[in-house]
C-alpha positions, 0 to 999 in steps of 0.5 A: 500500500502506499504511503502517499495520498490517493486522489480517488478520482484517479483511482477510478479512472484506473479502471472500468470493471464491474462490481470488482473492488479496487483496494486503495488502502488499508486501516488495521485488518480493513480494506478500504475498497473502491468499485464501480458498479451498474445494475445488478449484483446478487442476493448474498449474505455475510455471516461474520462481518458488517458492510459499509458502503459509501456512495461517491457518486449516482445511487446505490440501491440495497435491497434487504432482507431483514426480516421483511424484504425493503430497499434502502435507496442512497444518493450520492454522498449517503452511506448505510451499514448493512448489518452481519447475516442480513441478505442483502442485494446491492443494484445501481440501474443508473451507475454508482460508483461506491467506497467499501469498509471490509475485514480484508479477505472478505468475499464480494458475494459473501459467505452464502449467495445466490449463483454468481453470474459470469460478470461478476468477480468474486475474488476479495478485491484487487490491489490497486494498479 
C-alpha cells in the first residue's frame, strides 16, 4: 500500500470493471475498497462481518432482507451499514460508483449467495494498479 495520498478520482479512472473492488488502502485488518458498479449484483449474505458502503457518486440501491424484504435507496454522498447475516442485494440501474469498509479477505458475494453470474468477480478485491 502506499504511503502517499490517493486522489480517488484517479483511482477510478484506473479502471472500468464491474462490481470488482479496487483496494486503495488499508486501516488495521480493513480494506478500504473502491468499485464501480451498474445494475445488478446478487442476493448474498455475510455471516461474520458488517458492510459499509459509501456512495461517491449516482445511487446505490440495497435491497434487504431483514426480516421483511425493503430497499434502502442512497444518493450520492449517503452511506448505510448493512448489518452481519442480513441478505442483502446491492443494484445501481443508473451507475454508482461506491467506497467499501471490509475485514480484508472478505468475499464480494459473501459467505452464502445466490449463483454468481459470469460478470461478476468474486475474488476479495484487487490491489490497486
Amino acid at each position: 500500500m502506499s504511503n502517499a495520498p490517493i486522489a480517488l478520482h484517479e483511482a477510478l479512472a484506473s479502471f472500468d470493471a464491474l462490481w470488482s473492488p479496487r483496494i486503495v488502502s488499508r486501516v488495521n485488518d480493513y480494506d478500504v475498497r473502491l468499485t464501480k458498479v451498474a445494475g445488478e449484483h446478487l442476493w448474498h449474505v455475510h455471516d461474520h462481518t458488517d458492510e459499509f458502503f459509501l456512495v461517491l457518486d449516482g445511487e446505490l440501491r440495497i435491497s434487504l432482507r431483514d426480516p421483511e424484504e425493503r430497499t434502502v435507496v442512497l444518493p450520492k454522498n449517503s452511506m448505510f451499514t448493512v448489518p452481519r447475516g442480513t441478505e442483502h442485494k446491492p443494484s445501481a440501474p443508473t451507475g454508482a460508483t461506491i467506497l467499501l469498509f471490509e475485514p480484508s479477505g472478505t468475499s464480494t458475494v459473501g459467505d452464502r449467495h445466490e449463483e454468481v453470474p459470469d460478470h461478476v468477480d468474486e475474488t476479495t478485491g484487487h490491489a490497486l494498479s
